[in-house]
MARKOLVO-279940 format. One record per residue (C-alpha): x negated, y, z. Coordinates in steps of 0.001 Angstrom, whole numbers, plus 524288, in hexadecimal, padded with zeros to 5 digits. Example, Ala and Ser with C-alpha at 12.3 -4.5 7.8 and 13.67 -1.06 7.14 Angstrom:
> u	v	w
> 7CFF4	7EE6C	81E78 .
> 7CA9A	7FBDC	81BE4 .
END
This chain:
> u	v	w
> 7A019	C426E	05F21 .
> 7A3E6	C33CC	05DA5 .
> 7ACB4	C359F	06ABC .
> 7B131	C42E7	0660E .
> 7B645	C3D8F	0587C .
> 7BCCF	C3286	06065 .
> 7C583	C3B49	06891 .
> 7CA5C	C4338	05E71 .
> 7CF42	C3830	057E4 .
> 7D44A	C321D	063A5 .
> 7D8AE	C3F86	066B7 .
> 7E351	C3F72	0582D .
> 7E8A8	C31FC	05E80 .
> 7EC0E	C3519	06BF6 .
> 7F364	C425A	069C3 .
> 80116	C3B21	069E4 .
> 8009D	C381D	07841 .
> 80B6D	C3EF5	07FC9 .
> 80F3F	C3F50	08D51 .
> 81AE7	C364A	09133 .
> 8216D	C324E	0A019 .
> 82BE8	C2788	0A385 .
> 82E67	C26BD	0B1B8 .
> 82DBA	C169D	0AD94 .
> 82088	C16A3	0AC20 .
> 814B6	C1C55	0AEBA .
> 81238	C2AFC	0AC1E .
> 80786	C34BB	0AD14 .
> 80458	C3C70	0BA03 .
> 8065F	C4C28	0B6B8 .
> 7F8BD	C4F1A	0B9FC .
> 7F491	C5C89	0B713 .
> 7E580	C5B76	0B5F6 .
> 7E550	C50C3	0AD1E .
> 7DED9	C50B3	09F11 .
> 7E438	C4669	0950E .
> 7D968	C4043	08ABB .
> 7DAC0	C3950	07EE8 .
> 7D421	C2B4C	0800F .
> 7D1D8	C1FB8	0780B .
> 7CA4B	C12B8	078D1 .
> 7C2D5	C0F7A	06ED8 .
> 7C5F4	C01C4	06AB5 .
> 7BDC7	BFAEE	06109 .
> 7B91C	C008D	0548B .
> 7C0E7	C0E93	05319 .
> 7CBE8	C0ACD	058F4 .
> 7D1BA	C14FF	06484 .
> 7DA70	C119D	06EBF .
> 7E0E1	C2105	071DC .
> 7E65C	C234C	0803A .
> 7EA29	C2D96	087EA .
> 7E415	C304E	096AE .
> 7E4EA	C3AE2	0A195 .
> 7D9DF	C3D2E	0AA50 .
> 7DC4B	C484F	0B7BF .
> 7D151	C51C3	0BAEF .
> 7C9C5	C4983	0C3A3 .
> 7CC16	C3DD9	0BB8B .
> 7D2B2	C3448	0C679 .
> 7E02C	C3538	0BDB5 .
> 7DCE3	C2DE5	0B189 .
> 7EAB3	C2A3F	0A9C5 .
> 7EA7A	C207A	09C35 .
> 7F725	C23D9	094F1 .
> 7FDB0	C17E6	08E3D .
> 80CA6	C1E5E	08868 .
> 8131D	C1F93	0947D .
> 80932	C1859	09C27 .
> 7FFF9	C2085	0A432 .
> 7F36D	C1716	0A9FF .
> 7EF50	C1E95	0B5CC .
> 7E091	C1B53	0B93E .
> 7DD68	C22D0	0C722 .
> 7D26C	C1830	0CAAE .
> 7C65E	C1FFD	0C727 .
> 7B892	C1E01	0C8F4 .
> 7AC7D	C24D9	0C6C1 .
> 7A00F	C1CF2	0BFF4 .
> 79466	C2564	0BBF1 .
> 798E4	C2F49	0B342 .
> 7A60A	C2651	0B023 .
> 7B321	C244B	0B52C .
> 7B911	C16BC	0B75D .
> 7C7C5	C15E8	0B68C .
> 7CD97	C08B0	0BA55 .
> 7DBD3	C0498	0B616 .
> 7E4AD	C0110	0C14A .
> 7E9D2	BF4BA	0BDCF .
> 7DED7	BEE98	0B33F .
> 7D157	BEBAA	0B395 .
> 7CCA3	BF634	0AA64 .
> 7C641	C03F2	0AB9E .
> 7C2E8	C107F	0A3FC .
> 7B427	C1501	0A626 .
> 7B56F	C23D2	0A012 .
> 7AC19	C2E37	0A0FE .
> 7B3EB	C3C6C	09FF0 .
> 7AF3C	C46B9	09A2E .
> 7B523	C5439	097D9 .
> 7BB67	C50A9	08A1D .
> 7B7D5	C4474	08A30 .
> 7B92B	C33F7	090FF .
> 7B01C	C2AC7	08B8C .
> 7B156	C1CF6	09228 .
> 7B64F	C0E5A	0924C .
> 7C2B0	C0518	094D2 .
> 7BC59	BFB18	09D9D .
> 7C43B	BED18	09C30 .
> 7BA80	BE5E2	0A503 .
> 7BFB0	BD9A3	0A33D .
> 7BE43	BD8AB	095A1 .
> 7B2C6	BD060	0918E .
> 7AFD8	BD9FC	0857B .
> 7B58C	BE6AC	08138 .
> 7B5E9	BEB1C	0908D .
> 7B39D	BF9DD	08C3C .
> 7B9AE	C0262	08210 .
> 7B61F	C0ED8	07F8D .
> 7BEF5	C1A13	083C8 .
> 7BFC9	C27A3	07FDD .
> 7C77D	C33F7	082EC .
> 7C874	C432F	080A3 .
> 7CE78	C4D31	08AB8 .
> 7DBC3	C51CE	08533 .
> 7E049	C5BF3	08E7E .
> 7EC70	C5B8F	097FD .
> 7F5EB	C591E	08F98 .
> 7F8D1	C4B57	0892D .
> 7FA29	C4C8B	077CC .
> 80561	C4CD5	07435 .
> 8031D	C4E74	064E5 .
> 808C4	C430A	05B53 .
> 8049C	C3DA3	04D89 .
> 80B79	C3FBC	04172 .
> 8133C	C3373	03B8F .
> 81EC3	C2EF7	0335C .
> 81EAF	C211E	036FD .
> 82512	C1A48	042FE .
> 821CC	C0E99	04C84 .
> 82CB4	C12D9	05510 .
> 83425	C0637	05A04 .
> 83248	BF858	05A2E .
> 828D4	BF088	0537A .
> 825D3	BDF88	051B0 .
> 8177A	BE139	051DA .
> 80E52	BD4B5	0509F .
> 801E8	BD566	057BC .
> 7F57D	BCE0A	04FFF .
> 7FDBA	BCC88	04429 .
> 7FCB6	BC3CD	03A9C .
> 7F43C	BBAA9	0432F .
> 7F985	BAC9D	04A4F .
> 7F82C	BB3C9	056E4 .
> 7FF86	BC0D7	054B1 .
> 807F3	BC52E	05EE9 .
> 81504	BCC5F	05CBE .
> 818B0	BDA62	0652C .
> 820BE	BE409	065D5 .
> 81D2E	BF1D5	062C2 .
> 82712	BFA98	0688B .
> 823CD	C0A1B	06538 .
> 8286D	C166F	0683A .
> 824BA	C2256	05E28 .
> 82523	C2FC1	06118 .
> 824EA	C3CD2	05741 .
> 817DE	C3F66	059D7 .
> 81250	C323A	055AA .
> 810D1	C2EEA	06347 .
> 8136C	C1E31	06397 .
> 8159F	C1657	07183 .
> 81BBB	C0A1E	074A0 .
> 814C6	BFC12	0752C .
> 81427	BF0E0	071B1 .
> 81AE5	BE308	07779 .
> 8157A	BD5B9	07585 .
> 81ADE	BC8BE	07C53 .
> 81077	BC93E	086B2 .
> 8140F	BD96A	089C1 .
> 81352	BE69F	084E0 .
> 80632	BEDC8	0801C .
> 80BAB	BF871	08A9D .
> 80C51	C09F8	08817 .
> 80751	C0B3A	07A2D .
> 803D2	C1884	07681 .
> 800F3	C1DD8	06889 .
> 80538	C24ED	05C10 .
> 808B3	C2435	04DB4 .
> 7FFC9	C2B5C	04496 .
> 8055C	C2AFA	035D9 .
> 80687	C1B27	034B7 .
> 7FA7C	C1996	03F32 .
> 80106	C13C8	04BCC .
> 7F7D7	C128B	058BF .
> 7FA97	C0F42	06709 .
> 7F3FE	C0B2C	071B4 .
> 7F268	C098F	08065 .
> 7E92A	C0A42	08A78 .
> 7EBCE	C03D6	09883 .
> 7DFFC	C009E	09E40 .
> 7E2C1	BF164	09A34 .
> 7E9D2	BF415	08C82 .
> 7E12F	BFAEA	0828A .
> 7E8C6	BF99F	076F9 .
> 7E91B	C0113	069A1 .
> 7F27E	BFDD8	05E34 .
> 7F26A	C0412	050C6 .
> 7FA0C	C0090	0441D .
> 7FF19	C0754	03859 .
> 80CED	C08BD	035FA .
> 81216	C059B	0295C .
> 82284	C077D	02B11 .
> 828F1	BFCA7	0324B .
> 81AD5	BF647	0343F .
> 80C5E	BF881	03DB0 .
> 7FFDB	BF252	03AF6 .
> 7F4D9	BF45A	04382 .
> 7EB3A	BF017	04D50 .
> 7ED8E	BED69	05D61 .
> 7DF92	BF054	06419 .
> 7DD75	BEC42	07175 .
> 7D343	BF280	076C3 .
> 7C73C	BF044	06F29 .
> 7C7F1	BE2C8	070AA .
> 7D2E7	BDD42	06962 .
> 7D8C7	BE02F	05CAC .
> 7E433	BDC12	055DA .
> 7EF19	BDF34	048C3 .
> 7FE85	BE29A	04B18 .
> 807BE	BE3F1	0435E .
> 8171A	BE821	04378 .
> 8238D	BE955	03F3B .
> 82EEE	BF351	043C9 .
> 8396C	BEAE4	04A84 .
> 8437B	BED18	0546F .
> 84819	BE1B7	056DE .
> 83A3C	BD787	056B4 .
> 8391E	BD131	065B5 .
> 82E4E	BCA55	06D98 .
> 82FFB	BBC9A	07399 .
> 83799	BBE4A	08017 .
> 82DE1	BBF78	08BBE .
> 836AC	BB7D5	0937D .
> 835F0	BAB29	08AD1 .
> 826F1	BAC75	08854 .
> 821F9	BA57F	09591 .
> 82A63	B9A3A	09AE6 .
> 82BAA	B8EAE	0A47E .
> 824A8	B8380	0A1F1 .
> 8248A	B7D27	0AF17 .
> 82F93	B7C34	0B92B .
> 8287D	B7FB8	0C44F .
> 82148	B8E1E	0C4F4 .
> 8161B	B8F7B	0D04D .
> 809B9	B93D6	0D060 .
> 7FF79	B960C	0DA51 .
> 7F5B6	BA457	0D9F8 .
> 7EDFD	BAB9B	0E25D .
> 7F01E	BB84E	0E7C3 .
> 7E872	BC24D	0E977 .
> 7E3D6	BBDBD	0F4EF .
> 7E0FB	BB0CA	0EF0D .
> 7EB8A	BAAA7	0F6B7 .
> 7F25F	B9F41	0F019 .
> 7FEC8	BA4DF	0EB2A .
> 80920	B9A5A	0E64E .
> 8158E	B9BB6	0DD4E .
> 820F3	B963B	0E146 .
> 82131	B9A2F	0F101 .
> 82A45	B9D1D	0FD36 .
> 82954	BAC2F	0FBDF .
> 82E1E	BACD2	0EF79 .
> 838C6	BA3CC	0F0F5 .
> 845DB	BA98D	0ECE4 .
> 84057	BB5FA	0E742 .
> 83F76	BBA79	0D968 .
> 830C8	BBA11	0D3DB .
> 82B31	BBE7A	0C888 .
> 81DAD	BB7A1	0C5FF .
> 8157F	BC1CF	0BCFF .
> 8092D	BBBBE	0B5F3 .
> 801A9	BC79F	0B52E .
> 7F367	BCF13	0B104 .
> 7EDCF	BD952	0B7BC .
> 7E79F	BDDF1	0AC09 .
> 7F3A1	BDD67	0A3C6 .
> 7FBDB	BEA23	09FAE .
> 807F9	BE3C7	0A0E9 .
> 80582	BDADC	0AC42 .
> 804D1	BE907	0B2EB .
> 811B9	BED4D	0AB37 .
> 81716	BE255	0AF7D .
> 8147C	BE25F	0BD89 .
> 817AC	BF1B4	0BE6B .
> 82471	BECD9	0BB66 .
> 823BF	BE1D5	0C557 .
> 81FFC	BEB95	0D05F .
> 82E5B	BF1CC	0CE68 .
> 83486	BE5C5	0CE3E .
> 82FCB	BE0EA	0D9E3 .
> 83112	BED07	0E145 .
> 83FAB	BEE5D	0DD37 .
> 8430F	BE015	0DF4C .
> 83821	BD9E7	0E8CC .
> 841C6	BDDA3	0F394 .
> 84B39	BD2F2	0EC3A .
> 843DE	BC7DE	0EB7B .
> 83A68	BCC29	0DFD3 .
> 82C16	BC601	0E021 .
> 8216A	BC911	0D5A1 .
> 8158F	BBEBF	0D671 .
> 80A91	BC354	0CD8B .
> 7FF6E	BBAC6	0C7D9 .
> 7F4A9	BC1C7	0C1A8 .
> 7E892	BBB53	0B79F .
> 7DE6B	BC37C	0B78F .
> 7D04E	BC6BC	0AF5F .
> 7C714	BC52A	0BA42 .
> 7C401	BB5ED	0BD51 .
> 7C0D2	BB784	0CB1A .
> 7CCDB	BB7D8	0D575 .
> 7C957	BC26E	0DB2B .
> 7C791	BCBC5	0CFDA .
> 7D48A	BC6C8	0CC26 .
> 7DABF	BCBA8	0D8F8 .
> 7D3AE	BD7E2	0D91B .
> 7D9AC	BDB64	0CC4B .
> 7E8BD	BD659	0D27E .
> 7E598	BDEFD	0DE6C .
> 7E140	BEB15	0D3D6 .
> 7EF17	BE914	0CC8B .
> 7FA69	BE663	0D7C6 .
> 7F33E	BF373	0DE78 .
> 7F23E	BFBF8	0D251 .
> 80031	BF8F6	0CF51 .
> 8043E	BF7FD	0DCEF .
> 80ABB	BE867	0D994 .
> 813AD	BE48C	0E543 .
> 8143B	BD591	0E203 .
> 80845	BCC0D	0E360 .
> 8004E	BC858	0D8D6 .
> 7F7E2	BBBBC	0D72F .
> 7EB36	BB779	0D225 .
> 7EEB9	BAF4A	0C501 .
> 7DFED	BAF12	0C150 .
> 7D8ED	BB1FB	0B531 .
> 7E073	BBADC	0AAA9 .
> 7E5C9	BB130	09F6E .
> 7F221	BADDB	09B42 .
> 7EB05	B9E5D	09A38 .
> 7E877	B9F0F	0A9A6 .
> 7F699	BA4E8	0AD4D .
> 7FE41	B9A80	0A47C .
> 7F654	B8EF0	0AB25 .
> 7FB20	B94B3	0B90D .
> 8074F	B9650	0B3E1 .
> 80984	B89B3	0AC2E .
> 818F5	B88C0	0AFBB .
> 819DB	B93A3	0A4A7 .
> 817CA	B9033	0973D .
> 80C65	B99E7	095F3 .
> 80902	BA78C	09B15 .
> 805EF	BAE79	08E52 .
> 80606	BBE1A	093D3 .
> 803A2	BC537	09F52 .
> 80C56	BC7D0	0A67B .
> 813AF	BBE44	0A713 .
> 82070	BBDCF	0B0F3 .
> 828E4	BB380	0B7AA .
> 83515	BB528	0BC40 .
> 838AB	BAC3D	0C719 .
> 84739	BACB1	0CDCE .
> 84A9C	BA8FA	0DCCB .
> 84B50	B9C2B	0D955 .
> 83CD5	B9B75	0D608 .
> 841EF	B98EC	0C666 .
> 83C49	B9EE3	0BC3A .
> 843BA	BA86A	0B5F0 .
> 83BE6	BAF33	0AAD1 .
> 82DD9	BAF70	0A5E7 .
> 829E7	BBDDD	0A05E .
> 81D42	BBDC6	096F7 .
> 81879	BCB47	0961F .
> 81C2A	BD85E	098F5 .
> 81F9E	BE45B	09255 .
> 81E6A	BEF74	0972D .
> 82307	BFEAC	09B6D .
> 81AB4	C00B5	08DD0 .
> 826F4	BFAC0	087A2 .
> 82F8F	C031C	08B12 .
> 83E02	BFCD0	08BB2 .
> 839DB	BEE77	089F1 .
> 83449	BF207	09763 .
> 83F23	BF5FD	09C34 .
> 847D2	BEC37	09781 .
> 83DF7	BE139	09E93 .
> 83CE0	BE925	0AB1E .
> 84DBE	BE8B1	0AB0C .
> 84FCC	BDA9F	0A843 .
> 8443E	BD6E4	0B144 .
> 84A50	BDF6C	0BC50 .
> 85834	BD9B6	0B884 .
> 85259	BCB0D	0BB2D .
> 84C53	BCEB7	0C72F .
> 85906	BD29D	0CD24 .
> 85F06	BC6BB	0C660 .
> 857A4	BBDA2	0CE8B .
> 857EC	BC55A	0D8DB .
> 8672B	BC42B	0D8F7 .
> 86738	BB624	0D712 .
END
């Protein structure tokens, strides 16, 4: 009855999802023997974390919906009377066992130390996403200065760019100076605002209460972490640049990694000499590492021909090397990456700033050098936002492109 009572709340909360394509991004399969389900992880205390998923006939097309993000897990396997779903491109599963009406099961982070499993829950829907909406006379439409663990010394300040639709229905994200918190999904209930996302790394659920031009809430992630936000409607409130963030320290940039292979791989060298490189300080367990090198893939396959090189160098959670480049191998083949990546080591921003001591720290992943003919330096990017932000995106995947063909012209 417990379970029952649980999905009929969850059930209120989930009814603003609606179906929505761009040929930018990616979109939902038109598969007719599918059944959608209304899902939530239960975080700590009573706290829900509502999603959307998709599940075929014989179970083998499992689909997470994020906004206009669709998470596609095909990789299914059968223990005792579970299923084990494994995400492409992170370390993490869903263990579910399916029942007519019903999924009870776990998000499995393995390499968390504690709080490796959290709860999930679902209920069949039928073959037709909601499309209902809430009620509400207030607005978070627009642009927003939020601060992140307010009022403490260590707050952090964001962005929170949203869209609002008649129904209640709330997407949009938000930006921080080490990236975006990617496809938030949600809605506005009277002056109750939630959204949240679930990515198979990401498990994030904010709530606040709107009181005109200002939001107070809470930012759970996962049910590990907990913190307060706060913010103020304003259109014209801007981050630190991302290219001024990370800098030179040193006049000489080389460094020395192995492959995957465990080959010695050094930085500068004779193949690269007179070509364009972008040097991308990367995760394979980070959301928008993987935003960030979807991007890369089309910018090497458009300009590789030119001159373009791409050299990543990944850090890692597993301390042994070859964990490390079983989890490289994983990524370049579930996102089909054209350019090499290298073994940085052990996943820390600490570890990657020592390697890369000619920069005055590295203080986000990704993090991406831009390096002309010449072998100079030309810009340092900390961070990434991504397709989740909609024309900021845009805007960076323009002026990036127009720099490529800069120095390729040069």
């Amino acid at each position: 009855m417990r379970f029952i009572s649980q999905c009929l709340i969850l059930l209120s909360f989930i009814l603003f999802y609606s179906c929505t394509t761009d040929n930018n991004k990616l979109t939902e399969e038109k598969t007719p023997l599918k059944n959608y389900w209304s899902a939530f992880l239960q975080l700590n205390g009573d706290k829900q974390l509502p999603f959307l998923i998709s599940i075929n006939k014989d179970s083998t097309d499992f689909q997470i919906y994020n906004d206009e993000e669709v998470i596609k897990l095909t990789n299914k396997m059968i223990k005792g009377d579970s299923l084990i779903y494994e995400f492409d491109t992170y370390n993490n599963y869903l263990i579910l066992k399916i029942e007519e009406k019903t999924i009870q099961g776990y998000f499995v982070q393995p390499d968390r130390t504690n709080h490796k499993r959290i709860p999930l829950f679902a209920k069949k829907q039928g073959k037709n996403k909601p499309k209902e909406g809430f009620n509400t006379t207030s607005s978070v439409d627009g642009k927003w200065k939020v601060n992140f663990n307010a009022y403490k010394d260590d707050f952090y300040p964001a962005i929170g760019k949203f869209n609002q639709r008649k129904n209640g229905r709330i997407t949009g994200t938000f930006m921080t100076e080490t990236g975006d918190y990617r496809f938030l999904d949600g809605y506005l209930s009277g002056q109750n605002l939630t959204l949240s996302t679930f990515d198979g790394s990401h498990a994030f659920l904010f709530e606040a209460k709107v009181k005109g031009d200002s939001l107070k809430g809470s930012f759970y992630s996962g049910s590990h972490w907990k913190t307060n936000w706060v913010a103020q409607k304003n259109d014209t409130f801007r981050l630190s640049d991302p290219n001024e963030l990370t800098y030179l320290v040193k006049d000489t940039f080389k460094f020395e990694f192995p492959t995957v292979d465990n080959d010695p791989y050094f930085y500068p060298n004779k193949d690269l000499q007179g070509k364009i490189t972008i040097i991308q300080i990367l995760g394979t367990w980070c959301p928008n590492c993987m935003d960030e090198t979807n991007f890369y893939k089309d910018l090497y396959d458009k300009y590789h021909n030119q001159g373009l090189e791409i050299i990543g160098v990944a850090y890692e959670y597993p301390s042994v090397f070859e964990k490390q480049v079983e989890r490289v191998n994983n990524y370049t083949k579930a996102l089909e990456v054209p350019y090499s990546i290298l073994i940085g080591g052990k996943a820390s921003k600490s570890k990657a700033a020592s390697d890369f001591n000619m920069l005055n720290d590295v203080s986000s992943f990704p993090t991406s050098i831009f390096i002309n003919k010449k072998g100079e330096v030309v810009k340092i990017h900390t961070g990434f936002n991504g397709p989740g932000t909609g024309d900021v995106y845009d805007e960076y995947v323009k002026k990036t492109t127009d720099l490529i063909v800069k120095l390729i012209n040069e």
